[in-house]
C-alpha positions, 0 to 999 in steps of 0.5 A, spaced: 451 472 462 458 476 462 463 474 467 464 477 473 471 478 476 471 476 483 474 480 489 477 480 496 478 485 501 484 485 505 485 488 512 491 488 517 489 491 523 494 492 529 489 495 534 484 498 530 478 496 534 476 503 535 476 502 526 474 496 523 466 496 524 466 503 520 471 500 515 467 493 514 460 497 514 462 499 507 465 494 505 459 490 506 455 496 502 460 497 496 455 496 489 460 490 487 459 482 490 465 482 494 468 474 494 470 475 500 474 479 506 479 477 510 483 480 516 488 480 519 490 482 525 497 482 528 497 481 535 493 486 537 491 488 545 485 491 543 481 486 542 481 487 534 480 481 532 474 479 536 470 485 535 471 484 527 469 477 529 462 478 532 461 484 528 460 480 522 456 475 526 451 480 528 451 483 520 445 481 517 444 482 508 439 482 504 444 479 500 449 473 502 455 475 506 462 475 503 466 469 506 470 472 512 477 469 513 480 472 519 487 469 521 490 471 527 497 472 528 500 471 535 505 477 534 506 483 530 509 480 523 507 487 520 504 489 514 508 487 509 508 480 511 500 480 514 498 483 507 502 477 504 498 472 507 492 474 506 494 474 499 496 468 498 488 466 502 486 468 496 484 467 488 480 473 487 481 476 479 483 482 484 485 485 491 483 491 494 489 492 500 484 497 505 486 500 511 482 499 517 482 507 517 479 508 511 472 509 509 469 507 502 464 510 498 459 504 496 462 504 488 469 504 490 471 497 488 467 497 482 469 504 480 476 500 479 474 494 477 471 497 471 477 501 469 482 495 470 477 491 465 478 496 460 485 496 460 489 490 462 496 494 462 492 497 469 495 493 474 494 498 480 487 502 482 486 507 486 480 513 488 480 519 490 482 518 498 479 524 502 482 526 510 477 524 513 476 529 518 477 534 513 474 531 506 474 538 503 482 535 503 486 530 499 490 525 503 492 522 497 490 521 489 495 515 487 503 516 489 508 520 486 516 520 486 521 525 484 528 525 482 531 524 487 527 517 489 523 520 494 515 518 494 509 523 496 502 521 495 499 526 490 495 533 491 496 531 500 493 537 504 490 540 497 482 541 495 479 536 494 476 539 488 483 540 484 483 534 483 478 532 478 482 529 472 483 521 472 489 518 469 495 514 469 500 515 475 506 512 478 503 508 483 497 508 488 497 509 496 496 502 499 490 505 504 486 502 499 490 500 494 486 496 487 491 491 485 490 485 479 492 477 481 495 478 473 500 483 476 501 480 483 503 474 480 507 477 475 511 482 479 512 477 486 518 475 488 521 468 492 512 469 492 512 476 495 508 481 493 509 486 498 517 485 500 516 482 508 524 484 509 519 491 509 515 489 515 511 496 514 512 503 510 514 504 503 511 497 501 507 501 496 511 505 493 516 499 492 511 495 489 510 501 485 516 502 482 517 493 480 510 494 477 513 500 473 519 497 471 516 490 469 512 494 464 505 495 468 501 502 469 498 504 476 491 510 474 487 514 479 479 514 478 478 522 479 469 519 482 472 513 486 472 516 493 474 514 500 475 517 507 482 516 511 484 517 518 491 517 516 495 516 523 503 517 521 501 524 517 496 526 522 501 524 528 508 527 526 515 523 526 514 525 534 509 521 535 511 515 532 517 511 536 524 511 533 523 502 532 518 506 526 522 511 523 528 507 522 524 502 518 521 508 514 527 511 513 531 504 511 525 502 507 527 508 502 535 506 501 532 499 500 527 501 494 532 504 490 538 499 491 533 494 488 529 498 483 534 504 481 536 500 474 544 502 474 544 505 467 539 512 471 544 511 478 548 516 477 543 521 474 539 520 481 545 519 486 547 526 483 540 529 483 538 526 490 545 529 493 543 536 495 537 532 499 542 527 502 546 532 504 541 536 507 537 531 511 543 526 514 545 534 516 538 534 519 538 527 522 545 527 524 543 533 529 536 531 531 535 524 529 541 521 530 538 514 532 536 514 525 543 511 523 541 504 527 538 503 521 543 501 517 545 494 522 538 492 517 540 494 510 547 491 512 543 484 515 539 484 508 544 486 503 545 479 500 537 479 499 537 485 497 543 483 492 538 477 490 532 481 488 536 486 485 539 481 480 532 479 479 527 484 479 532 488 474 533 481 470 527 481 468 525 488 466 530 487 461 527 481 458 520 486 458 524 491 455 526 486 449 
């Protein structure tokens, strides 16, 4: 009997009750056997935790249930640190990192898991993720990065139907992110898979560009479909406190101080000036509580020195 690889699925919920029943539903019908499911819930008010709870008591499969690991935290830790712990809840061949958000058609997993197998370089996967309010729209299929370093989730707000060809990319949006235990361990640092000094936003793409650096691909699987609520787009920056937008905009500078290897610097401080320019122009006019911001990368600096020295270390021992 050919051996099947195992999967867990990972959901942080922060006052996603309105969310995760839906979210679970499909999951429970996905094609592929799921291990297990475990959530984390950050403290929520809404009573996340216990809907997730008693809406798996109240399931009733043809086949058995996943395991249900929930772990309640008793403050926000934040995405980064909570999807950290339910990692390390887990042995699964694979992980899928799901939003509570999101929707997914019942071959997504294994859609994925059948790309991954056939190519053991692929340490990330991901589907066609839709707007779910709009599925004629695309949230994102996978992650893209310009040359001035800044990450935007590919083919956002086009037709669905441009978006037909399957491929490598550069990284692939944590909403429902496929990811390899091979990868996880290889690219994790101090045991980190997501960077925890992150909290939220712009850990994917953090985690996309170690991966890239340590000599792994990312693909997007064109058929694997599913549907995304999308809060931070749908809502705007005004809609967002400035506790969220300063860790959003640090987030960024921090990526590249660990990931920009020094031999391309230059080229990209170059190339990133005129949007530098003009957004701290912005910032400083509109925004200027933004530069607050800058006490948290000052605080973290000798990790980010750390890490830095590491992440780039190795890449050129892959490289040689």
């Amino acid at each position: 009997m050919k051996n099947i690889k195992t999967v867990s699925v990972h959901i942080v919920t922060y006052n996603s009750a309105d969310d995760i029943t839906e979210c679970l539903t499909a999951v429970l019908a996905q094609d592929y056997p799921i291990d297990s499911i475990v959530v984390v819930d950050n403290a929520s008010g809404d009573g996340s935790a216990a809907k997730t709870a008693e809406f798996y008591r109240s399931v009733n499969l043809p086949k058995s249930k996943p395991e249900l690991i929930l772990i309640e935290n008793k403050a926000n830790t934040g995405f980064a640190p909570a999807h950290n712990q339910a990692i390390s809840a887990t042995e699964t061949d694979y992980v899928l990192v799901l939003n509570p958000d999101l929707v997914l058609a019942a071959d997504y997993v294994s859609r994925l898991v059948t790309q991954m197998e056939n190519n053991p370089l692929i340490g990330s996967a991901t589907g066609k993720l839709l707007l779910k309010a709009d599925p004629s729209l695309v949230d994102s299929t996978g992650l893209r990065m310009n040359k001035a370093r800044r990450a935007f989730d590919r083919g956002a707000g086009e037709p669905a139907e441009n978006w037909t060809e399957s491929g490598t990319v550069f990284g692939v949006s944590g909403a429902a992110a496929m990811y390899s235990r091979w990868m996880i361990e290889d690219i994790s640092v101090d045991g980190e898979f997501f960077d925890g000094d992150f909290f939220a936003y712009k850990e994917d793409v953090d985690v996309a560009w170690r991966a890239q650096l340590l000599g792994w691909q990312a693909y997007f699987d064109a058929e694997a479909t599913g549907y995304h609520e999308r809060g931070w787009k749908t809502a705007g920056r005004s809609g967002k406190s400035m506790f969220i937008r300063r860790i959003s905009y640090i987030n960024r500078y921090k990526m590249i101080y660990k990931n920009e290897p020094s031999r391309t610097l230059p080229l990209t401080l170059i190339r990133a000036l005129p949007y530098e320019l003009a957004a701290h122009a912005y910032m400083l006019l509109k925004e200027p509580g933004l530069i607050k911001a800058w006490a948290s990368f000052r605080a973290q600096r000798t990790e980010l020195k750390r890490k830095r020295r590491y992440i780039q270390e190795k890449a050129a021992c892959k490289r040689n």
